[in-house]
C-alpha positions in Angstrom: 17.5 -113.1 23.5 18.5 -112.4 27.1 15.3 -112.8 29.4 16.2 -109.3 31.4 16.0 -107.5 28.3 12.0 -109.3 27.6 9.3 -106.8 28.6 6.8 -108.2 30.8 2.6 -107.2 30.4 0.0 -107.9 33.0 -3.3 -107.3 31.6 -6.1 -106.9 34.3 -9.9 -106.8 34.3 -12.7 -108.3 36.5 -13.5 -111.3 35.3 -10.3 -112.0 33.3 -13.0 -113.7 30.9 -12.7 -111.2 28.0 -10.7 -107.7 27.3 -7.9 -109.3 29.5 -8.0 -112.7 27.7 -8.3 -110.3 24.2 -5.2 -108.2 25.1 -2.9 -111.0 26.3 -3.6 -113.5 23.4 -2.7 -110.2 21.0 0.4 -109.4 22.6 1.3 -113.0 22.8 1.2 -113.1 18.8 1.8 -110.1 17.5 4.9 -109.6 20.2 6.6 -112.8 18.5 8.1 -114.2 21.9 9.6 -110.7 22.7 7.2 -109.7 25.6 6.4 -112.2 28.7 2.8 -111.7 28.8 0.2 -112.4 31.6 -3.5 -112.0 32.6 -5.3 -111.9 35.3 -8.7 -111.1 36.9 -9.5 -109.3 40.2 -13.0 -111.2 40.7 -12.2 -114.5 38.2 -15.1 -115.7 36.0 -15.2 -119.6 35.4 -14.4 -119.8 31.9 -13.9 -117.5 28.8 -16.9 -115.6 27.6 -18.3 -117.8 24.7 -18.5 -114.8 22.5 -14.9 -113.9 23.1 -13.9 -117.3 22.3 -16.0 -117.0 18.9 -14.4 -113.3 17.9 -11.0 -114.3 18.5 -11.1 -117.6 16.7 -12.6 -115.1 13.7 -9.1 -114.1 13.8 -7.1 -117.1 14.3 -6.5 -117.2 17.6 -7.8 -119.9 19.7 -9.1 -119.1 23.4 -11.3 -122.0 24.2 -8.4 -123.9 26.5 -8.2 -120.5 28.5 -8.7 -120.3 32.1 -9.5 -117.0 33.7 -7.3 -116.2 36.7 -7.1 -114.7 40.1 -4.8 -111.4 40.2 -2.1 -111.3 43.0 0.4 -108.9 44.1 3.2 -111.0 42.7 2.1 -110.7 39.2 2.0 -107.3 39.8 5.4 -107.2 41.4 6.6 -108.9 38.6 5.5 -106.6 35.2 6.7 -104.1 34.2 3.7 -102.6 32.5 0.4 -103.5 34.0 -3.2 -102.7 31.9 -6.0 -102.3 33.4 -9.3 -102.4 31.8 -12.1 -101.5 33.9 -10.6 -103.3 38.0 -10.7 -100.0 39.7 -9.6 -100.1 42.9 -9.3 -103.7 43.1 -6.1 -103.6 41.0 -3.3 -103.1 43.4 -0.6 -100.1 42.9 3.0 -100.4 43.6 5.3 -97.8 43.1 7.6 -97.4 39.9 5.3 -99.5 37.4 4.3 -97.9 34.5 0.0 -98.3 34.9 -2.0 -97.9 31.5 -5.8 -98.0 31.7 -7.7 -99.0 28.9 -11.5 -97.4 29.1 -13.4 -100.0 26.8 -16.6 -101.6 26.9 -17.1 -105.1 28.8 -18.3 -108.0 26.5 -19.8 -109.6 29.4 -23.1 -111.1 28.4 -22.4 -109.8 24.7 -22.9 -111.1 21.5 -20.1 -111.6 19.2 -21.6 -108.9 16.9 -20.7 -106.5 20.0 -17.4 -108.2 20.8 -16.0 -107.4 17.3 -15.4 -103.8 18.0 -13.8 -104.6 21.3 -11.6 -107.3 20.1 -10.7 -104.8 17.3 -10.2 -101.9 19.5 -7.8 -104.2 21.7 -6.1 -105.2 18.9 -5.3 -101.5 17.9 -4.3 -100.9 21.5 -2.2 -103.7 21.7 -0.4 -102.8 18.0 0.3 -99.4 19.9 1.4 -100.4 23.3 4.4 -102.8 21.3 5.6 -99.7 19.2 6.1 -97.9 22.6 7.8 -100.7 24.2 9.9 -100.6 20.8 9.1 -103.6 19.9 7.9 -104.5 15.9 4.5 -106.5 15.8 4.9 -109.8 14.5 3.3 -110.2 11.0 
């Protein structure tokens, strides 16, 4: 496929240490290589939220190696969709992306009986956001 024809997604929250790791680790799977995806955090966390990494491996997907990090200006230069999901003014705006915002909760100090509904709700989020970029989610 040519690459200026791939779509590229910046997912943004604060600590890049849950929703954002969620979203990009759905879009990377269920977009089959057909999206450039990225995420990134405006006030980084250390590591993945434990019960983040517990939800999504509930599903297959395997975020322990993860590493939350910083958001820049370039990697919002550089998409041309970005998510956001909870940054506020923190998340920078340049003209002529197309901005989503995602309200959803923060799993932040959660338990992974909280982080399902999140994860799931990402999930659904992310299924949607592929059939408007026109692209068929991976099976």
């Amino acid at each position: 496929m040519n690459t200026s024809t791939v779509a590229s997604v910046l997912f943004v929250c604060v600590h890049n240490a849950g929703r954002s790791q969620m979203a990009a680790a759905f879009l990377t799977r269920l977009g089959g290589g057909r999206v450039r995806v990225r995420s990134a955090g405006s006030a980084p966390a250390d590591a993945v939220h434990p019960a983040v990494v517990k939800a999504m491996a509930e599903v297959g997907i395997d975020l322990s190696a993860e590493t939350p990090e910083v958001l820049t200006a370039a990697a919002v230069q550089s998409s041309d969709v970005v998510v956001t999901m909870g940054c506020g003014d923190a998340c920078p705006y340049f003209p002529g992306k197309r901005y989503l915002d995602w309200q959803l909760d923060d799993p932040a100090g959660q338990g992974v009986e909280a982080v399902r509904p999140i994860r799931d709700g990402i999930e659904r989020l992310v299924r949607g956001l592929l059939a408007d970029l026109g692209i068929e989610a991976a099976a």
